[in-house]
C-alpha atoms as a printed R data frame, in Angstrom:
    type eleno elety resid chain resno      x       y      z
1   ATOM     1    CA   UNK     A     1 30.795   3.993 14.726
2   ATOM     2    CA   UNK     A     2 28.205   6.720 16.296
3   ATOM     3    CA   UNK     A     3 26.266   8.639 13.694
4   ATOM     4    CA   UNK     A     4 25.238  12.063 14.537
5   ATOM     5    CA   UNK     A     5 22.475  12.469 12.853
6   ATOM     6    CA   UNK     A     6 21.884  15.713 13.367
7   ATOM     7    CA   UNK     A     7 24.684  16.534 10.762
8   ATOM     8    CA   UNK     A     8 22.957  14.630  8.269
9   ATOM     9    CA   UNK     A     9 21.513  17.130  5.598
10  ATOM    10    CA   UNK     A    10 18.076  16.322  5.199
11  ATOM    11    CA   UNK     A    11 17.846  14.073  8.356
12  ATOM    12    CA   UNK     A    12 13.905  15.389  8.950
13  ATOM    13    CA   UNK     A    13 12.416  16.333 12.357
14  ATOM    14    CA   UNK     A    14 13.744  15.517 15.597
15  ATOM    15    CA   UNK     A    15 11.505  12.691 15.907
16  ATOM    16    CA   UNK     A    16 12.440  11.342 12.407
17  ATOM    17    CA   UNK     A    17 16.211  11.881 13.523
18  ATOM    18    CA   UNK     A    18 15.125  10.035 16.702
19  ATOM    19    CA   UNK     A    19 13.835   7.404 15.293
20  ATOM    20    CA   UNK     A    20 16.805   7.102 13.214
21  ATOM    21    CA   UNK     A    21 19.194   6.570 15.830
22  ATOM    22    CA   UNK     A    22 17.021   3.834 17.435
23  ATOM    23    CA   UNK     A    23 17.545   1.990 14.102
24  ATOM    24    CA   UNK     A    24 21.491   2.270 14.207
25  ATOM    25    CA   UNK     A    25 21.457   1.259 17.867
26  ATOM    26    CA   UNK     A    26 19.378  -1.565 16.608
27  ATOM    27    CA   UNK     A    27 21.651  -2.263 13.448
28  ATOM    28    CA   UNK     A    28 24.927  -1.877 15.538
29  ATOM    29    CA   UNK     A    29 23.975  -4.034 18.285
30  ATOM    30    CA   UNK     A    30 21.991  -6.936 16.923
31  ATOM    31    CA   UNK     A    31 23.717 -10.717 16.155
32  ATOM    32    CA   UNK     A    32 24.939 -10.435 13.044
33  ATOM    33    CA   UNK     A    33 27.715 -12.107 11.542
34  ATOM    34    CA   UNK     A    34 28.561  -9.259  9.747
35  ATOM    35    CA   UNK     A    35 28.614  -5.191 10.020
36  ATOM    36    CA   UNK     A    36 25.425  -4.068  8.964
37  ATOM    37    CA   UNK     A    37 26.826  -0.004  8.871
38  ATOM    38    CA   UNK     A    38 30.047  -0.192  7.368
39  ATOM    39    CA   UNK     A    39 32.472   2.778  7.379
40  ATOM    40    CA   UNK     A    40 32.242   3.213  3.702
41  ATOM    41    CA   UNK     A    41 28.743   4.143  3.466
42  ATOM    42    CA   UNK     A    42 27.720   7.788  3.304
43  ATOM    43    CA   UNK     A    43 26.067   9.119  6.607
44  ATOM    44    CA   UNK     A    44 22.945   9.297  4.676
45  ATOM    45    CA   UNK     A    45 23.445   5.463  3.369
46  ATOM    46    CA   UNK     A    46 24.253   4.130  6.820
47  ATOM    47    CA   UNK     A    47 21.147   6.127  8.384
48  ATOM    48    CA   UNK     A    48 18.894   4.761  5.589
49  ATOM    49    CA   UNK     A    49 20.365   1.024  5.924
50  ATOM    50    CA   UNK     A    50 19.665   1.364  9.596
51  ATOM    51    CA   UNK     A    51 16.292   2.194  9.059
52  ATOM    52    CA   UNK     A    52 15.681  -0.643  6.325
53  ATOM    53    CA   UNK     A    53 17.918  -3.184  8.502
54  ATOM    54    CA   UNK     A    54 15.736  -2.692 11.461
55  ATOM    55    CA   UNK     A    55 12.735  -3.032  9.449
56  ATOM    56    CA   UNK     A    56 13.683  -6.228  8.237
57  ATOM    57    CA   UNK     A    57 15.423  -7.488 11.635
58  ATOM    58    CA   UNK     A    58 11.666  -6.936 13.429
59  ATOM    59    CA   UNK     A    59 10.219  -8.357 10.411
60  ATOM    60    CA   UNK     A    60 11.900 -11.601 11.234
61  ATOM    61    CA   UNK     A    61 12.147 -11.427 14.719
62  ATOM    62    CA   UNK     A    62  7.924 -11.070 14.922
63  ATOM    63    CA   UNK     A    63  8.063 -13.956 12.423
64  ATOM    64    CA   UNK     A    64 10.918 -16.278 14.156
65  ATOM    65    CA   UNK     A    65 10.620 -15.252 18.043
66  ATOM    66    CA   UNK     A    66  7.667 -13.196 18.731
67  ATOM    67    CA   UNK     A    67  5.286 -15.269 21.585
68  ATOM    68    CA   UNK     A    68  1.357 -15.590 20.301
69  ATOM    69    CA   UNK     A    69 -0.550 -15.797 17.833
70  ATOM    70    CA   UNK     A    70  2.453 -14.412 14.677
71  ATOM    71    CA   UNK     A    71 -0.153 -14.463 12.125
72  ATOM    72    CA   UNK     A    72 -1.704 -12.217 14.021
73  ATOM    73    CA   UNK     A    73  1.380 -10.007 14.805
74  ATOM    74    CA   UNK     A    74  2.221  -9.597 11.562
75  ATOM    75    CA   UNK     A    75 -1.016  -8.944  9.903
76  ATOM    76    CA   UNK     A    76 -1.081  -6.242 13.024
77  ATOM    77    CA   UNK     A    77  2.932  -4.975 11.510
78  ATOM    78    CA   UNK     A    78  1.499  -4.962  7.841
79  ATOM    79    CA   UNK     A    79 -0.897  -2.448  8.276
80  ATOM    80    CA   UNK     A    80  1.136  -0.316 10.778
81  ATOM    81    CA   UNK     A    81  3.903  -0.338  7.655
82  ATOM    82    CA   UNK     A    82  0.958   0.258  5.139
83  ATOM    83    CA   UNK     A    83  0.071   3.094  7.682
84  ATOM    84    CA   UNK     A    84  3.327   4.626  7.946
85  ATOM    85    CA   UNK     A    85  4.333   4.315  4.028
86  ATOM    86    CA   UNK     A    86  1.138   6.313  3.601
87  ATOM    87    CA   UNK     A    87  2.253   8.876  5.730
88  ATOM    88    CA   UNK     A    88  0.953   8.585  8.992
89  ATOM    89    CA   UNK     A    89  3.966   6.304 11.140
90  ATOM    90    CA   UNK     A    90  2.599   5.228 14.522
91  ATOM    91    CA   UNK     A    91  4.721   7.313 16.614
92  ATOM    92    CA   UNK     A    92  5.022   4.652 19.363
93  ATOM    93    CA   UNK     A    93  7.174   2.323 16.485
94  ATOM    94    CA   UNK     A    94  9.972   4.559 16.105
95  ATOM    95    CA   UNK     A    95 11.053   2.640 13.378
96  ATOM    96    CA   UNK     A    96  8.330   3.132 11.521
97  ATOM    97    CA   UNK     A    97  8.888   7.012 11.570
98  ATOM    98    CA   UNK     A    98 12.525   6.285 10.553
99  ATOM    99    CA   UNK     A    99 11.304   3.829  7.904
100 ATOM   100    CA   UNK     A   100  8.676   5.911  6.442
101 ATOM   101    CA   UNK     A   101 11.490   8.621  6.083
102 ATOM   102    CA   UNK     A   102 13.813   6.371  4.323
103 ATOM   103    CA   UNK     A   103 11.027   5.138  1.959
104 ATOM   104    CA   UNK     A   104 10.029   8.328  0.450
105 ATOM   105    CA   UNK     A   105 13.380   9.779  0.317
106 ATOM   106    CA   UNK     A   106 14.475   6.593 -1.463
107 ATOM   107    CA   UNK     A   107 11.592   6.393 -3.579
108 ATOM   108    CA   UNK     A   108 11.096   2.669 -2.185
109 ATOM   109    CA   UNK     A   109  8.109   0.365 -3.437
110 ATOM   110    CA   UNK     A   110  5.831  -0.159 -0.524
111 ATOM   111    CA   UNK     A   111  5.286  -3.721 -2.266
112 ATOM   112    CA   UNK     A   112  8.763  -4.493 -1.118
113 ATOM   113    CA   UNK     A   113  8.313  -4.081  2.189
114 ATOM   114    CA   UNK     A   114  4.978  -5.914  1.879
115 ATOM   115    CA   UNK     A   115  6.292  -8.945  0.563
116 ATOM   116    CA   UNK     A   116  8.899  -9.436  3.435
117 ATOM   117    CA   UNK     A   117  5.960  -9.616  5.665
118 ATOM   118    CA   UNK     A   118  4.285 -12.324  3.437
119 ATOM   119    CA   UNK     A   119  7.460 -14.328  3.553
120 ATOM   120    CA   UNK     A   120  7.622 -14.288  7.378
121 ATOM   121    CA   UNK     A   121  4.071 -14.840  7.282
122 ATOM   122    CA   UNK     A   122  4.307 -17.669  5.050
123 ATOM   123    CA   UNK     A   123  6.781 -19.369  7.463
124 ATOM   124    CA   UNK     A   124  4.590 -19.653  9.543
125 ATOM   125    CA   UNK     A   125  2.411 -22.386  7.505
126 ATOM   126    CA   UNK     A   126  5.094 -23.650  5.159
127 ATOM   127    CA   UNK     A   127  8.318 -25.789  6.418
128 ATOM   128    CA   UNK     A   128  9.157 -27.213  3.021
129 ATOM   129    CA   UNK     A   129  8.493 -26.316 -0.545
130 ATOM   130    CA   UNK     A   130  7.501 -28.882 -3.015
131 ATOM   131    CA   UNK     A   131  9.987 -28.202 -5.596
132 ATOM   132    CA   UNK     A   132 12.251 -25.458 -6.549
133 ATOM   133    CA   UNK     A   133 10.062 -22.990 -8.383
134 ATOM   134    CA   UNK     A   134  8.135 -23.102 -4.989
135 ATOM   135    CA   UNK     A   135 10.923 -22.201 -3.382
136 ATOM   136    CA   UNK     A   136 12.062 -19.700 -6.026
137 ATOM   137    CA   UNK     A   137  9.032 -17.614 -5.742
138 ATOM   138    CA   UNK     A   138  9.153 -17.566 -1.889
139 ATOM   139    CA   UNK     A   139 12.911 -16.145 -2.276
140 ATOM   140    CA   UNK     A   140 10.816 -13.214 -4.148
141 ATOM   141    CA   UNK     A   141  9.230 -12.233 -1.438
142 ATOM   142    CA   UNK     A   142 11.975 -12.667  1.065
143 ATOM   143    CA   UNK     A   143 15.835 -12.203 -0.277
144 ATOM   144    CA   UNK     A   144 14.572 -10.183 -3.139
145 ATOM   145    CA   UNK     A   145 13.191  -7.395 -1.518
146 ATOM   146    CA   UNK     A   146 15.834  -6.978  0.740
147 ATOM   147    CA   UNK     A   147 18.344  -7.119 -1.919
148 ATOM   148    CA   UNK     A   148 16.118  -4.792 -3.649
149 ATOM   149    CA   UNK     A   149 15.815  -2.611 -0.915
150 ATOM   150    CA   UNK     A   150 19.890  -2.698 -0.525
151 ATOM   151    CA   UNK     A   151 20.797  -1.643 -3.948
152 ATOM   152    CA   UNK     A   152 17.945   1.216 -3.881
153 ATOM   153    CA   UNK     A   153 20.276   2.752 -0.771
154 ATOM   154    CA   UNK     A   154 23.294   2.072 -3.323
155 ATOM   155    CA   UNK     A   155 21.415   3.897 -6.066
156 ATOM   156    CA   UNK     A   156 21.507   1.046 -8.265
């Protein structure tokens, strides 16, 4: 389903609103085994999920398929999202703008967002986790936040 954003009250600028639609296209079209937008969301709930789905979907993808140094590429992400959360999105990452939108009109902890990174980045040197509280506080930086993240779009 094609959001018109522009008939979303509050939808920002026309570069926010841009942005936003490069999320859904993102969120619509990506392989997922299951609808990211679904038709019971509010317009506003779908255009913020975009925005947090492709946040975490380029999260992963710098961590799972990006080509160099990924370290590197997400130390480089990190402080274009600290950037952005502060304010000041680089307007080449459109998803940033859309992002930095969603996190102040959501009221979003920046830490969340910051601790997805860490988990991709942690994937990167750890394959295995010595025992389950190891692998209990890695979940906290990588299904917790999204969840978190989720049920902040849900108002809960």
């Amino acid at each position: 389903m094609m959001t018109d954003l522009r008939s979303i009250s509050g939808a920002g600028t026309e570069d926010e609103r841009a942005a936003h639609e490069k999320c859904a296209r993102l969120a619509r079209s990506h392989y997922e085994n299951f609808p990211v937008l679904g038709p019971l969301l509010l317009p506003s709930e779908r255009r913020d999920l975009a925005a947090i789905y492709a946040f975490c979907r380029t999260t992963d993808d710098l961590g799972d398929e990006a080509e160099g140094d990924r370290v590197v590429l997400l130390e480089t992400w990190r402080q274009q999202v600290d950037a952005a959360l502060a304010g000041h999105p680089p307007a080449e990452e459109p998803i940033l703008v859309a992002l930095a939108r969603t996190a102040r009109a959501r009221a979003l902890d920046p830490e969340l967002f910051f601790r997805l990174i860490e988990a991709n980045r942690r994937d990167q040197i750890f394959h295995r986790y010595p025992d389950r509280a190891a692998l209990l506080e890695y979940c906290e930086h990588s299904a917790t936040p999204v969840g978190r993240m989720v049920l902040a779009i849900a108002g809960a």
